[in-house]
DRENMI-32742 format. One record per residue (C-alpha): residue number from 1; residue in three letters; x, y, z. Coordinates in steps of 0.2 Angstrom, whole numbers, plus 5000, padded with zeros to 4 digits. Layout:
# residues N
R volo mardren   px   py   pz
R  NUM     ala    X    Y    Z
...
***
This chain:
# residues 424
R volo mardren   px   py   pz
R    1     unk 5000 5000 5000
R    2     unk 5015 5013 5004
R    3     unk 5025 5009 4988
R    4     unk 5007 5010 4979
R    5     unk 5002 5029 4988
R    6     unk 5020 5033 4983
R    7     unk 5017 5028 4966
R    8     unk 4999 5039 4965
R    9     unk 5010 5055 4974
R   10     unk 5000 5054 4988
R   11     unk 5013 5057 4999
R   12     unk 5009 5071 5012
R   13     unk 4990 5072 5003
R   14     unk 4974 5072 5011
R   15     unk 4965 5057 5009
R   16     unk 4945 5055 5011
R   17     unk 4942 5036 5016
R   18     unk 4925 5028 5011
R   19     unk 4919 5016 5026
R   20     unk 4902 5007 5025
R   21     unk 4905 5000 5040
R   22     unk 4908 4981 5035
R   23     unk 4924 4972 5035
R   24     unk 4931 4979 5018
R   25     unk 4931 4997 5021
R   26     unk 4937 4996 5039
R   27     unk 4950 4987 5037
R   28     unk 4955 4999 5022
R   29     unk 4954 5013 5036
R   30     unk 4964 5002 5050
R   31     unk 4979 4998 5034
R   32     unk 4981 5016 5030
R   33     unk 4980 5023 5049
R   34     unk 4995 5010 5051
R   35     unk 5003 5017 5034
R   36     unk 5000 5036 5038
R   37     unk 5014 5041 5048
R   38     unk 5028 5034 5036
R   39     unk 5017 5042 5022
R   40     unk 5011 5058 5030
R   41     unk 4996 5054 5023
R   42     unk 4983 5062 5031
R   43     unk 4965 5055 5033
R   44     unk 4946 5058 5032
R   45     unk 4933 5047 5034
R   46     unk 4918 5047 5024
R   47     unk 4901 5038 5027
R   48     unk 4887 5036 5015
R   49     unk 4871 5030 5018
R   50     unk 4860 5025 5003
R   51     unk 4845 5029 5014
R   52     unk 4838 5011 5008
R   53     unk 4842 4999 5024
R   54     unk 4837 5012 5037
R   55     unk 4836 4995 5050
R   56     unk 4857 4993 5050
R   57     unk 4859 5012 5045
R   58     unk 4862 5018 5062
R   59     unk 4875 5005 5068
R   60     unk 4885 5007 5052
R   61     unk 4886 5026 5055
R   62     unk 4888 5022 5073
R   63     unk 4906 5012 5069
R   64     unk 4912 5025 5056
R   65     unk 4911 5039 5069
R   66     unk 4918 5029 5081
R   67     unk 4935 5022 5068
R   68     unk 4936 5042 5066
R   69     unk 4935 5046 5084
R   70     unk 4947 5034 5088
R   71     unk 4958 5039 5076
R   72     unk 4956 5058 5081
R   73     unk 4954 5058 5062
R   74     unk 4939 5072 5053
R   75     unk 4924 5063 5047
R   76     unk 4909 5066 5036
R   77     unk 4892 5057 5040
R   78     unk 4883 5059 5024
R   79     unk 4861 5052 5020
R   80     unk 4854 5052 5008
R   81     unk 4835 5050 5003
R   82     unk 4829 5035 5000
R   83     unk 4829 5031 4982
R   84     unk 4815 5031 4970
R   85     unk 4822 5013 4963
R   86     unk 4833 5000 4971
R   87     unk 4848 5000 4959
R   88     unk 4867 4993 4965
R   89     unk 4870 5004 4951
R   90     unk 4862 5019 4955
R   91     unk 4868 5020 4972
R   92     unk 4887 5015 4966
R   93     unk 4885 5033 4957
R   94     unk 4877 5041 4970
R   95     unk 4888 5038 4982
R   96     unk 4904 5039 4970
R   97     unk 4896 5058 4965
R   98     unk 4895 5061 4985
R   99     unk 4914 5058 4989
R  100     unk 4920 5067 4974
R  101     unk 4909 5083 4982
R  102     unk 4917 5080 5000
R  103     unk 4935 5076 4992
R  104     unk 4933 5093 4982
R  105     unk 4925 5103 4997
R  106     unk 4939 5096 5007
R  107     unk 4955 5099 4995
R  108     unk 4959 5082 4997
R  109     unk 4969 5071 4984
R  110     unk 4961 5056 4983
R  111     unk 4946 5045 4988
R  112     unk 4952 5028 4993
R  113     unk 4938 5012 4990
R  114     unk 4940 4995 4999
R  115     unk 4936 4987 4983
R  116     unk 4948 4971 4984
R  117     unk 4953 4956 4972
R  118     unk 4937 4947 4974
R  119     unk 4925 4962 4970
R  120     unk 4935 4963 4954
R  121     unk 4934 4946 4948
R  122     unk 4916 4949 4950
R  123     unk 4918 4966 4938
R  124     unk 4925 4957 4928
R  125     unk 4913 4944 4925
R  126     unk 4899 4956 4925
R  127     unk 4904 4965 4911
R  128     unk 4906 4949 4902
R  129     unk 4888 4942 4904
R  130     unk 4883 4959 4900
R  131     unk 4894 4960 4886
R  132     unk 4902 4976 4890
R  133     unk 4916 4983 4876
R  134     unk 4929 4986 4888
R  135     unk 4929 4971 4901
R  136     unk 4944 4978 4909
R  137     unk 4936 4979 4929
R  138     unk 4939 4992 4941
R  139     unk 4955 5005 4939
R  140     unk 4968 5005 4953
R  141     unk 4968 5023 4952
R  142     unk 4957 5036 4942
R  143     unk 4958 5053 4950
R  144     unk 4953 5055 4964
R  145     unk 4947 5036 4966
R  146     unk 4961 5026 4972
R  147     unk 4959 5008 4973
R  148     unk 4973 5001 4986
R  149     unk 4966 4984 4989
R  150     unk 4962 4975 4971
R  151     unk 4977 4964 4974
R  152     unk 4970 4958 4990
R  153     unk 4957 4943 4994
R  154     unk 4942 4948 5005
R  155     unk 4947 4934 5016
R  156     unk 4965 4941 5020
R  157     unk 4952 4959 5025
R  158     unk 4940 4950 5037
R  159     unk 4957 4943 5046
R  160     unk 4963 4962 5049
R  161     unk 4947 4965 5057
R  162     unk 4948 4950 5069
R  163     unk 4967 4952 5074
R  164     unk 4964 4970 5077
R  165     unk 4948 4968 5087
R  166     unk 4938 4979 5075
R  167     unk 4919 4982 5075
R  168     unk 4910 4979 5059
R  169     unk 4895 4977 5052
R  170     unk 4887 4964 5037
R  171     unk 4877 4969 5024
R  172     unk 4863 4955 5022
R  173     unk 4860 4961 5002
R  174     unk 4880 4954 4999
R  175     unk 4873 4937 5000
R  176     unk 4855 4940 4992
R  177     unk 4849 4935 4975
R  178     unk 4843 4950 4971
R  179     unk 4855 4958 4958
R  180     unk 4869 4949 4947
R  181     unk 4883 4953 4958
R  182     unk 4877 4943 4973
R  183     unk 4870 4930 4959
R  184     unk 4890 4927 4953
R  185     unk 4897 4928 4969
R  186     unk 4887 4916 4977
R  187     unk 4883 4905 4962
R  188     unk 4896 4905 4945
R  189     unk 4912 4911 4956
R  190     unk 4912 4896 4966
R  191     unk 4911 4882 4952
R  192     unk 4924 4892 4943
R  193     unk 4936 4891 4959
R  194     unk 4935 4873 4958
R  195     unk 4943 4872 4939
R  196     unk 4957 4886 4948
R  197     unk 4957 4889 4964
R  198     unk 4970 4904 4963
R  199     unk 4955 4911 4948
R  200     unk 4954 4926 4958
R  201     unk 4971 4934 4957
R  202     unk 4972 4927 4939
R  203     unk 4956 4937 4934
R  204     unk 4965 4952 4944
R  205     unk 4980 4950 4935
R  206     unk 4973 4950 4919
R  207     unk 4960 4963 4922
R  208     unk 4978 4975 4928
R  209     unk 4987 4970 4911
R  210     unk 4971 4973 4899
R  211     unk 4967 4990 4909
R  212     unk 4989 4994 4904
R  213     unk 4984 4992 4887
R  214     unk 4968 4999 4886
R  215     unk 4976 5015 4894
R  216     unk 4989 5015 4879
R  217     unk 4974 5012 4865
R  218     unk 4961 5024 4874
R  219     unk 4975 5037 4870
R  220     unk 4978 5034 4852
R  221     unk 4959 5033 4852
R  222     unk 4953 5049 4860
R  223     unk 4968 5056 4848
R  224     unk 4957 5050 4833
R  225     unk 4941 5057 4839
R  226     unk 4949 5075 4842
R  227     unk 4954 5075 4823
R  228     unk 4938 5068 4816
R  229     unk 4932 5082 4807
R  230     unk 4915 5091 4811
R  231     unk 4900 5091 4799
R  232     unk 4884 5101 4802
R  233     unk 4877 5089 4813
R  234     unk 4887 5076 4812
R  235     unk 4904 5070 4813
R  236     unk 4914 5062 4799
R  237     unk 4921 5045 4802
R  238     unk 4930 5039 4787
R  239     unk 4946 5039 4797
R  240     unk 4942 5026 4805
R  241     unk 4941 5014 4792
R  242     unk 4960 5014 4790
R  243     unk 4962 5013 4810
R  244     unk 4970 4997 4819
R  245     unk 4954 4987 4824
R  246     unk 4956 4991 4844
R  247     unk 4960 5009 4841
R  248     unk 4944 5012 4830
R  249     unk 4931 5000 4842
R  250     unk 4939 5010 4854
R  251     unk 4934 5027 4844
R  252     unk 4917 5021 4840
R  253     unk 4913 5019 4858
R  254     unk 4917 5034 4864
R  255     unk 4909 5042 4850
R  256     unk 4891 5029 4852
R  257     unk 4892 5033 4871
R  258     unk 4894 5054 4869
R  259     unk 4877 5054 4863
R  260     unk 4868 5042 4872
R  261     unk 4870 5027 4865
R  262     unk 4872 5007 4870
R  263     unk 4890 5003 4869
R  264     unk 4892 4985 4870
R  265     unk 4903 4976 4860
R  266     unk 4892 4968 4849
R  267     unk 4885 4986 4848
R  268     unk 4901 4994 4844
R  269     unk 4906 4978 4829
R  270     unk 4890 4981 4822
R  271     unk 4896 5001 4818
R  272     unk 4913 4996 4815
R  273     unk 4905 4983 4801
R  274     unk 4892 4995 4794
R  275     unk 4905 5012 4792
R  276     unk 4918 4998 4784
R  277     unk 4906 4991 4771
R  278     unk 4898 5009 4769
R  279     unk 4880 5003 4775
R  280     unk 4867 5014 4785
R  281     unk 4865 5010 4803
R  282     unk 4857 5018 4817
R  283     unk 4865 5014 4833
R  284     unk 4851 5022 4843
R  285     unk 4835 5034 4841
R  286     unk 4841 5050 4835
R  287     unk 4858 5043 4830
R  288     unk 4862 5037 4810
R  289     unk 4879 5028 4803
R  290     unk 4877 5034 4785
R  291     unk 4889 5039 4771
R  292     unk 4904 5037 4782
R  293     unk 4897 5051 4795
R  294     unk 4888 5048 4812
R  295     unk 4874 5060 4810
R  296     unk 4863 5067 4827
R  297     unk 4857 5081 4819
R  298     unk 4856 5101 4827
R  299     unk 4845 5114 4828
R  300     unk 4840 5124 4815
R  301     unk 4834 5140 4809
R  302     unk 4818 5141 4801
R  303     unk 4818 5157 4787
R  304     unk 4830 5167 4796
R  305     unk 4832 5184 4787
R  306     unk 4850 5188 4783
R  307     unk 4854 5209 4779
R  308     unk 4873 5216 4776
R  309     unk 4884 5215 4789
R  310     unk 4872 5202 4798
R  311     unk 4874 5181 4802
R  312     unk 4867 5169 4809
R  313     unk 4869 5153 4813
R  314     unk 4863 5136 4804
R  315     unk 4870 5117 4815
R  316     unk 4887 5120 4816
R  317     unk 4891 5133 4799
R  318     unk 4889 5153 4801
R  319     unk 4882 5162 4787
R  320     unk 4881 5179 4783
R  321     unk 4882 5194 4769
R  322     unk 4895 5206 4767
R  323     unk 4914 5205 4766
R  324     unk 4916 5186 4771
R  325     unk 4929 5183 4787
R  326     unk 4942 5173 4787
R  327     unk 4940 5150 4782
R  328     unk 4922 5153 4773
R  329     unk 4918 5151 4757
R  330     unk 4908 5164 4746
R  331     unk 4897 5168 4733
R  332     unk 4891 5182 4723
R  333     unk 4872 5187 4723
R  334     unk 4862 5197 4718
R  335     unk 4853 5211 4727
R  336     unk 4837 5204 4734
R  337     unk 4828 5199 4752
R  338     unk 4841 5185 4758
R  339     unk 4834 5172 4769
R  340     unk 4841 5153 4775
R  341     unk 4832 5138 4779
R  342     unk 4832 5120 4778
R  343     unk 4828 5111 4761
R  344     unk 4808 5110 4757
R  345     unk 4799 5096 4749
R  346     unk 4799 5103 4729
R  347     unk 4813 5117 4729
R  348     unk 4822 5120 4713
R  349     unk 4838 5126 4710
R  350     unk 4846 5134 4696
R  351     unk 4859 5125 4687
R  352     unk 4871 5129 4671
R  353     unk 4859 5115 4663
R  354     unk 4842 5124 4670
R  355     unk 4832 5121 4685
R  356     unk 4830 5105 4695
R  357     unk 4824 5099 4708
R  358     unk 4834 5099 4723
R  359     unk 4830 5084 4729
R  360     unk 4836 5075 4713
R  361     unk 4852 5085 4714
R  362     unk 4858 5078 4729
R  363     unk 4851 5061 4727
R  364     unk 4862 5062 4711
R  365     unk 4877 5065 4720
R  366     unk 4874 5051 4734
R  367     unk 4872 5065 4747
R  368     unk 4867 5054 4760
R  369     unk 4849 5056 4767
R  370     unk 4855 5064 4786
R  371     unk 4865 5076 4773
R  372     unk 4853 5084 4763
R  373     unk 4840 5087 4779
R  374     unk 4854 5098 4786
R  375     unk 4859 5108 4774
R  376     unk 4855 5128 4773
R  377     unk 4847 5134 4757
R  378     unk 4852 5154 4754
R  379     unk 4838 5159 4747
R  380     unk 4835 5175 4738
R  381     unk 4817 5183 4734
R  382     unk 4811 5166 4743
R  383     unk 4819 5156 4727
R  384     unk 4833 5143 4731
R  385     unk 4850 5150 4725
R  386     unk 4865 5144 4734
R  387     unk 4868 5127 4743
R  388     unk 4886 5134 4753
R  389     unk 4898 5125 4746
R  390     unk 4890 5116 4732
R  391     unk 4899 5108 4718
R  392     unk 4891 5115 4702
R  393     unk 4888 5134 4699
R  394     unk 4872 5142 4698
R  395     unk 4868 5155 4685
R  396     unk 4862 5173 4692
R  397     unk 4847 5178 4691
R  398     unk 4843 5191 4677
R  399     unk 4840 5202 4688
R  400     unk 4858 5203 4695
R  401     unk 4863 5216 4683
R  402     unk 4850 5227 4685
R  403     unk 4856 5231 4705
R  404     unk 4872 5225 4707
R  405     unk 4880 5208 4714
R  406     unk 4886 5206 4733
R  407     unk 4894 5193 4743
R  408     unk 4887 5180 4753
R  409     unk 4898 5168 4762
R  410     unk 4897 5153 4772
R  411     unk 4911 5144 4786
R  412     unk 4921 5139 4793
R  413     unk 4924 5132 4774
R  414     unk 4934 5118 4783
R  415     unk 4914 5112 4790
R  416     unk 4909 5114 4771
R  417     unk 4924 5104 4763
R  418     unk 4921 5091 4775
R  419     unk 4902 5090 4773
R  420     unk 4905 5089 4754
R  421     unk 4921 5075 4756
R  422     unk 4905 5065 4761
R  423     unk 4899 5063 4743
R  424     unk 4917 5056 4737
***
């Protein structure tokens, strides 16, 4: 545990300790009150009551003031209301969201969980049976969570509590069917301890090493998905396609779970399969995998007026008319009322070879469908004139001569170009 504190730089820090009150978390308190002086480590205990077993609440509560007290050592004594929904879940993040707030209030460096070899190999087959995309476990250390005890069996915790005399407290729900935690530890970790009974330590092992590499490919990953190039409502993904396999899975998960989608593996392949083979997919409601772009769509404006010197905004492109700024791309117009809006049913736009229909323009070029609902129409005189970036050139207008021609412009022209790079 020193060398380990050493290696977080928690030397001299202010550490908030989560105690529940059983056997876990109060021997994590008793092991770093012995490993506080060397350290200068310097300790706060933290209890948080989920407000769901209100029978046991009060002797849990009881034995985390008393550790502290003991100790001489500050505490927090935090309940919560009782929740609408019993979740293992939910109350893990509750309570995870409730030492982060008393770590922050306190200036404290870390938060340290009693979280111990056994309760990884748990993890870790939890996110197996639910098919998880990284089935990694728990981290030893994620700022401010520190994780000490992932190389310990519970068994060797429950002995520091009897040969240092300590109080505790059992929570009946650790040995209940109700959730697939207690289901595993009760019935699939057992049968699988028979085939190797060290299984633990090797799922630990493992769960350490894949976690190493994951670090090194969530990098090169997350370094990917900051260069993906933006599209009006969408993001393109092409990139990807020429990505080592683990780096792109990786991408697609962060990118699936941003906006709200499932990201299990099987969810994650299915993307990776459709954006190689250029197929449409929708990973979730709201979301589309079409073209080579992941589209969610923005707000947009509806017949927004645009007048010298004025723009507005349309997803994530400015337009505006006058002398164009820096990265857009412009066009002349002629004089008339100027307006924006999304693409109608029925609009036409004038082409070198005459007028067509929009919609056939853009189905000509492949524009995929999430495409052409997103783009802004200038429109001038309410008639469809521009398309920003658009690779044909319309004619102007016979009027254009009669008042004079003006510049309307559309950016950045790096959001146009990448929108168009769609169709190629």
């Amino acid at each position: 545990m020193r060398a380990d504190a050493e290696r977080r730089g928690l030397r001299g820090a202010l550490c908030v300790v989560a105690v529940s009150g059983g056997p876990d978390s109060v021997a994590l308190w008793h092991l770093l009150l012995q490993a506080a002086p060397a350290l200068r480590l310097r300790v706060h205990l933290c209890h948080v009551d989920h407000g769901w077993r209100p029978e046991a609440a009060r002797r849990e509560a009881d034995i985390a003031v008393a550790l502290a007290q003991a100790a001489g050592a500050g505490y927090s004594i935090v309940h919560l209301p009782p929740p609408a929904r019993r979740s293992e879940e939910a109350a893990r993040d509750r309570r995870l969201a409730v030492l982060a707030r008393v770590a922050e209030g306190l200036g404290a460096q870390a938060v340290a969980l009693a979280h111990h070899q056994d309760d990884q190999a748990e993890t870790v087959l939890m996110q197996l049976v639910r098919g998880s995309a990284r089935a990694a476990g728990m981290p030893e250390w994620r700022p401010p969570f520190w994780r000490p005890l992932l190389g310990v069996e519970k068994r060797r915790l429950g002995a520091v509590c009897d040969e240092a005399g300590l109080e505790v407290s059992y929570d009946a729900t650790n040995v209940s069917d109700e959730n697939l935690r207690a289901r595993l530890r009760q019935r699939v970790l057992p049968l699988l301890q028979r085939e190797n009974p060290q299984l633990g330590a090797a799922i630990g092992r493992n769960a350490r090493l894949r976690a190493e590499d994951d670090h090194l490919l969530e990098e090169e990953a997350q370094a990917i998905v900051a260069q993906l190039a933006a599209l009006p409502g969408g993001i393109d993904l092409r990139p990807l396609r020429g990505a080592p396999g683990p780096i792109a899975r990786r991408a697609l998960r962060h990118l699936l779970e941003r906006h709200g989608a499932p990201a299990t593996m099987e969810r994650v392949l299915e993307a990776l399969v459709a954006l190689n083979d250029d197929r449409r997919l929708s990973p979730a409601r709201g979301l589309l995998l079409e073209g080579g772009a992941l589209w969610w769509g923005t707000p947009r404006p509806d017949g927004v007026s645009l007048r010298e010197g004025m723009r507005a905004r349309f997803g994530d492109l400015w337009l505006g008319i006058g002398a164009p700024p820096p990265d857009t791309l412009s066009v002349q117009i002629p004089r008339g009322d100027v307006t924006v809006r999304a693409r109608l049913p029925g609009d036409r736009l004038r082409t070198p070879g005459g007028t067509r229909k929009l919609q056939d323009i853009l189905v000509d070029a492949k524009v995929p469908r999430p495409v052409r609902l997103l783009m802004p129409i200038l429109m001038i005189d309410h008639v469809p004139f521009w398309v920003p970036g658009q690779p044909w050139r319309p004619e102007m207008a016979s009027k254009a001569s009669e008042g004079g021609l003006r510049t309307a412009w559309a950016g950045p022209a790096q959001v146009v170009t990448s929108l168009w790079s769609v169709l190629k």
